[in-house]
Structures are given as structure tokens and as C-alpha cells.
N, C-alpha and C positions, 0 to 999 in steps of 0.2 A: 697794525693796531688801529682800531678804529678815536678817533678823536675822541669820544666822552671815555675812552680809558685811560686816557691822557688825565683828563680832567674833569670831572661829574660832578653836579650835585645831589643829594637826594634829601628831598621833601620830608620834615618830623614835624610832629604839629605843629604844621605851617612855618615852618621857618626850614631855611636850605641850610643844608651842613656837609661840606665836602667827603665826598663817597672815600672813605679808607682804603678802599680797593683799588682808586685811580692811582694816578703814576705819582700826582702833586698830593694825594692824600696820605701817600707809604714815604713818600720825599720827608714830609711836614712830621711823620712819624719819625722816620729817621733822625732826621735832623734835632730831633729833640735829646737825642744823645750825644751830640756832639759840643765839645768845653768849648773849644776857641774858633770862633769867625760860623760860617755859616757854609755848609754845602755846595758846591759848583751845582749853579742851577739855568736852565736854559732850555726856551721854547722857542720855537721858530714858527711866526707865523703867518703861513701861505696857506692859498687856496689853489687846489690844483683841480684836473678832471677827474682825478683816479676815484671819486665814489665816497672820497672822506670828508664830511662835515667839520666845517670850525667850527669844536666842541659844542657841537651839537644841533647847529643849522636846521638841519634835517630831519630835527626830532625821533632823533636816533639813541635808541637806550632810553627812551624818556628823557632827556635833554632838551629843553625847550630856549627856544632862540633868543629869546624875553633874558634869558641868563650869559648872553656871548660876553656884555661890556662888563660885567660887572664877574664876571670871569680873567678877564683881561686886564681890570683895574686890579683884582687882588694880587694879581700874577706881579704888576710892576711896583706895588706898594710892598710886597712881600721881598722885595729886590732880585725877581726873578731877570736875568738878562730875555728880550723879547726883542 
């Protein structure tokens, strides 16, 4: 899986709103039914050769690189393990 299906955002007038479709937008769906504590959640992040963008480096999917940190800040605010 390519990195922005992990995690995407996509542009409504003018403001980003995480893509439903990524892994953290069906996660944040899920997890909205759950009564007590929060979901096991966890990303791991490396960069390797193999051709996949950190979430979206690469402007892959329309993922623009301007969104990596503030990607990463919502992931650890969110209490995602990272």
C-alpha cells in the first residue's frame, strides 16, 4: 500500500479533511463505535528505497509534502503509537 492510503488528506473549500478512504480515516470511523478506551493504533515511521512516500513526499495521490508534519502531529495528538 502506497503511503497516502495510510493516510491522506483531501482539499474542501480550502480546508483539508482526512480522506475516509485512508487507513486513519476508516480507523477514526471505526473507532467511533467503540464504548470503552480507544482502538490499538499504530504507525511506523521509516523511510525506505522501496518507492513509498512518507505520506506523501512524493506528491503521490495528490499528497503534497507542505502536509508530512502536521500529519504526524495529528497521528501523536490523536495517541496514535508512532
Amino acid at each position: 500500500m502506497r503511503s497516502p492510503g495510510q493516510f491522506s488528506y483531501v482539499e474542501k473549500d480550502g480546508q483539508l479533511e482526512i480522506d475516509p478512504n485512508s487507513a486513519v480515516g476508516i480507523w477514526l470511523a471505526f473507532n467511533k463505535g467503540i464504548r470503552t478506551g480507544q482502538a490499538a493504533r499504530r504507525f511506523a515511521c521509516c523511510r525506505c528505497g522501496c518507492g513509498h512516500a512518507f505520506f506523501g513526499e512524493k506528491g503521490i495521490d495528490g499528497q503534497k509534502t507542505a502536509w508530512r508534519l502536521k500529519k504526524v502531529r495529528f497521528l501523536a495528538e490523536q495517541g496514535f503509537e508512532l
